[in-house]
Structures are given as C-alpha cells and as structure tokens.
N, C-alpha and C positions, 0 to 999 in steps of 0.2 A: 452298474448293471441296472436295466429298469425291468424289474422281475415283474411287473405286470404286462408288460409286451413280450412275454417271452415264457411256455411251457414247458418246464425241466421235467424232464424223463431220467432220473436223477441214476444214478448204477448204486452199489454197495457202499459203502462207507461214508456214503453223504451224509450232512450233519441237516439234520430237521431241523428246518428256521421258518415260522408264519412269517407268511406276509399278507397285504390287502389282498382281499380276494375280489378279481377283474373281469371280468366279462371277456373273452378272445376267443378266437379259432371259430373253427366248425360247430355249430348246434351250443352257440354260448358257453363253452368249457371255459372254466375259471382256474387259474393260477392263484389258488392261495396259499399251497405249501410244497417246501420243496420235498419226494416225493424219497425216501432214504433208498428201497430199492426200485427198480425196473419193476412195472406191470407188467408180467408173462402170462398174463390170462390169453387163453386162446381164442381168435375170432373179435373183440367186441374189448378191448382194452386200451390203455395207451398209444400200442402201439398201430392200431386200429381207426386213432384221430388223427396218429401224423401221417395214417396212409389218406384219411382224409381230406386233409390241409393240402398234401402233395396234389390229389385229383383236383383236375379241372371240375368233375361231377362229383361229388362226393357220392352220389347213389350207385356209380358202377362198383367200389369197393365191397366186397362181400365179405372178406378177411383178412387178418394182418397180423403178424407176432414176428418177434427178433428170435430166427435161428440159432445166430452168434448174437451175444453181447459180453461187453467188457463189465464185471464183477463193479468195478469202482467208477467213479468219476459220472458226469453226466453225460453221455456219448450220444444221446439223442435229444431233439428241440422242437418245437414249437414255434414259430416267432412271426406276428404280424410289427415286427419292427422292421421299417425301409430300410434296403441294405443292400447296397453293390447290385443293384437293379432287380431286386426280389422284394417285394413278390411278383410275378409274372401276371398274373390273374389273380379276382380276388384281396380280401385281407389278408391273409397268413401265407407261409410256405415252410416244410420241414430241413432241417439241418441233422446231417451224420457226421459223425465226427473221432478221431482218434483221443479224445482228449474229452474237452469240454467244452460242448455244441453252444453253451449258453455265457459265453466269454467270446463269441463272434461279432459282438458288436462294442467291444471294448475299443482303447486307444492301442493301436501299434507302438509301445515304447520299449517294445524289448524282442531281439531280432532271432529268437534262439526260443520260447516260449512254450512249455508244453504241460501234461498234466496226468500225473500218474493213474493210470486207469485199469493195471494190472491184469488186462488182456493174456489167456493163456497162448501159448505153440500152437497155431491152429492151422494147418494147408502151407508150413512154412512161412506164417506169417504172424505178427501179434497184435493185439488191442482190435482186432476184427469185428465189427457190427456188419450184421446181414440182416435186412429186411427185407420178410417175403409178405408179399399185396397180392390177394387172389381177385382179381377183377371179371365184371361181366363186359363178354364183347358184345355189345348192341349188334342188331340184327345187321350185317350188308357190310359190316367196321370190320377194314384188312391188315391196318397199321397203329401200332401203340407208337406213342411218341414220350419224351420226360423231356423237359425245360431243368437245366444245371449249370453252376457254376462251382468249378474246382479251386479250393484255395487250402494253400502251406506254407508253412514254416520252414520248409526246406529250402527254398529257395531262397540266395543263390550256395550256399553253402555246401548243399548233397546233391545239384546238380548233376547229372551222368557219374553219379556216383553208387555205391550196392546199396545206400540206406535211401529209400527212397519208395513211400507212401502212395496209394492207389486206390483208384474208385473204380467200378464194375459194375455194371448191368447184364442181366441176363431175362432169357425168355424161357418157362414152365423147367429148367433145369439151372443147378445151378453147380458147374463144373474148374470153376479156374483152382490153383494151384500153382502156391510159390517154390522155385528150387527151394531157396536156403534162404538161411540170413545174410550170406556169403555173396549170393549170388542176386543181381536184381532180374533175372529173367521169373515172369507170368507168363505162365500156360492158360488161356482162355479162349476156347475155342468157341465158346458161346455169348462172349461178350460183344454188346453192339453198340456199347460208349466206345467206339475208337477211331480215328482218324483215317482219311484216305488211305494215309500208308503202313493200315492196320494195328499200328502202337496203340495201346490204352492209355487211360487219363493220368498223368503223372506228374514231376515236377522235370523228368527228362523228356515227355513230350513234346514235338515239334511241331512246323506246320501249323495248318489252324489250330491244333491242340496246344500249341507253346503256353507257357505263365509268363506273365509282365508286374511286376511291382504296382503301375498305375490301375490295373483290373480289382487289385485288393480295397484300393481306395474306401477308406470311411469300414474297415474293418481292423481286427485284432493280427491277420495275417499279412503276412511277407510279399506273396505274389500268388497270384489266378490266372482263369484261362478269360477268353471270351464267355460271353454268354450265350449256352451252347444249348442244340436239339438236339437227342440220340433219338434215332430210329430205329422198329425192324418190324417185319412184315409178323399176321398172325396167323394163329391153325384157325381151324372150323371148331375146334371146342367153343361152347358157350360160356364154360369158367376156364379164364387161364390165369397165369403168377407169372407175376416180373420179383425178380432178387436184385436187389441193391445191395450192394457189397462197398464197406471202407475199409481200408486196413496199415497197418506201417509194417514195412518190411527194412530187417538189419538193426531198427531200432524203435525204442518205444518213447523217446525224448521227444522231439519233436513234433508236434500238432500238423492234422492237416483238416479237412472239413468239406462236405460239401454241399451246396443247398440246390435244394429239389424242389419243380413245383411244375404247377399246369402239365400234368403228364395226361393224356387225352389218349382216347379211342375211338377213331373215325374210318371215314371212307376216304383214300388218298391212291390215285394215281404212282407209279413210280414207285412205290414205299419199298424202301430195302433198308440192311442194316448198314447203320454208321451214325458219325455225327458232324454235322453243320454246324455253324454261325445262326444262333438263333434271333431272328428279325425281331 
C-alpha cells in the first residue's frame, strides 16, 4: 500500500500507525496518520475534502458529512493514485467502499476478499456509507453530472444472486430501501445511477451497466462496470445535495467500492436522469 497516495478516512477500530507526512488532495492535505475514527465534524471535515477531491470545482462544495458510516474498517479514501482510469480530472478522486477503500490498489490474489467493517441493519442493508455533498448551483447550471466506476468482489460468484452489493445516487432526498437480506430487490425511486432499463449499479447489472473482470484491471477487485456518467436534471434552489450511497446486501464478506470523481454542475442541453458510457 503506498499510504502517501492515498487519504484513509479510517472507521472505528483502526489501529493508529505514523507515516511520512505527503503533500496530496485538495488545498495540500497531508496523509500522515492513519486516522483511528471517522471525522463527523459537520460541514468543513474529512468528509468535506473527499466531497472536494470528487468536484470538478472544489469551490461549489459548500458541505459534506457521512449520514451512514460503518463503525470499523476504512470505508472512505482519498487517493491521487492512477487506477482503472481515475482520476478523471485533476490529481485525486474519492473511493466508497463496503470494506476498505484504501486496499483498492492492491494485487487481485484472492477472489473472495473483504474486510469487516461492522456496518449495522440499516434500510435492509449493512456496512452502508452515505455521503451527502451540499453544492452551489452556479447561476444558468440545469444538470449535475458524477464520473464513477463500480467494482466487486462478487463477481462471478453472487452474480443474479440475493447477496449482491450497490451503489446509489440521489438528488436533494435520499429515499432507497432494501426488502431484506433474502431478497436482492432495491426500491429507489430517486436514483439516477441507473441504466436504460432502469436497474441500478450492481454486480447483476446488464447492458451498459454489466461488470467484466478486464474493467477491474490494476486493482484489488474481481470485476467493474465501464467508466461511467450518471446524470439528472436540477431544481432552481441555489444549494442543493447529491447522496452517494454504497452498501452490501445478504452479506457483509465481500467488498465492493466505488470511485467518484469530476462530478460537475453546468448548463447542458438534454440533461435527464440516467447513466452513460463516460467519454
């Protein structure tokens, strides 16, 4: 692991270890220790620089804090290390993760790989990190957009199966909602990471949404999607909130992750929700 490319947003139980302190991210933030719990300062925290890192502008971000976070393990990252085609824009890009966000640039030597993060029951789902990013819409700006690539451990193994891990975006609400452990159906009527034929980001997504083993390439997971746009159109408020949501559902073994970056607010023709193939 080269923990000077890489900002641990560390959960509960992490074990405090110095290291060099480096220069990275946004506004020269330095990596020199790993961090025992989450910064839940409201507004102006940790979680504050990876909504930073994630903007194309760093200056529309106005706030940021983890709704949901998982007690243990490192679920959130930092990382201006190149990796499966992040960063988009920019040195750095943020990573969510069921697991440990800071093990995504490791070697793939083990096909089944995950990291107890002691995630409670939460919306029928566990190990849950929610990031909410309150942004300014510049004046005339109709469309948010986020740059992401999906990758897990589940695959091929929980393929169209009920255990099977998920990513979500939403706009100024943040409503989805898992039956069970039993069941892989999600309820999200607000989400705009999803594919033509409306499935959300999974390891059973099809279509442009599908994962392939070669998309993982040069990281610690199994298989990924393309590198992908989600879109959706905006209100007239001048502060709105995007919710980034990761989560494993059925089980809490297996890792999945996913990195975010150049999320922008502009003027676009056409803008609706969904997600493309990002150019």
């Amino acid at each position: 692991m080269r923990r000077g490319q890489v900002k641990w947003l560390a959960g509960a139980g992490a074990t405090c270890v110095a290291t060099a302190a480096v220069a990275v991210g946004t506004g020269g933030m330095a990596a020199a220790d790993i961090t025992p719990t989450p910064d839940r300062t409201k507004g102006k925290g940790e979680a504050f620089e990876l909504a930073q890192a994630i903007a194309d502008d760093p200056k529309i971000i106005r706030r940021a804090d983890f709704t949901l976070l998982p007690p243990g393990g490192n679920p959130a990252a930092i990382s201006d290390d190149k990796l499966a085609g992040f960063p988009r824009a920019g040195k750095t890009f943020g990573i969510l993760s069921t697991g440990d966000a800071t093990l995504a640039d490791d070697k793939n030597t083990d096909p089944d790989s995950g990291t107890t993060v002691n995630g409670p029951f939460v919306r029928g789902a566990r190990d849950v990190t929610i990031l909410r990013i309150k942004f300014k819409r510049p004046k005339g700006a109709n469309c948010l957009s986020i740059r992401f690539r999906f990758l897990s451990e589940e695959f091929p193994e929980f393929k169209d199966d009920e255990f099977n891990d998920g990513f979500i975006a939403e706009l100024n609400k943040s409503t989805w909602d898992a039956a069970s452990n039993e069941d892989p159906t999600i309820v999200a009527p607000d989400n705009f990471a999803r594919g033509s034929n409306g499935r959300r980001i999974s390891v059973n997504a099809t279509d442009e949404l599908s994962v392939t083993p070669k998309r993982a390439r040069g990281t610690t997971y199994d298989a990924a999607t393309r590198l992908l746009r989600a879109s959706t159109p905006l209100g007239s408020r001048s502060v709105q909130t995007v919710y980034l949501s990761i989560f494993d559902q059925g089980d809490r073994i297996y890792d999945s992750a996913v990195f975010l970056d150049r999320m922008t607010v502009d003027k676009r023709s056409g803008c609706k929700p969904g997600t493309v193939e990002d150019s």
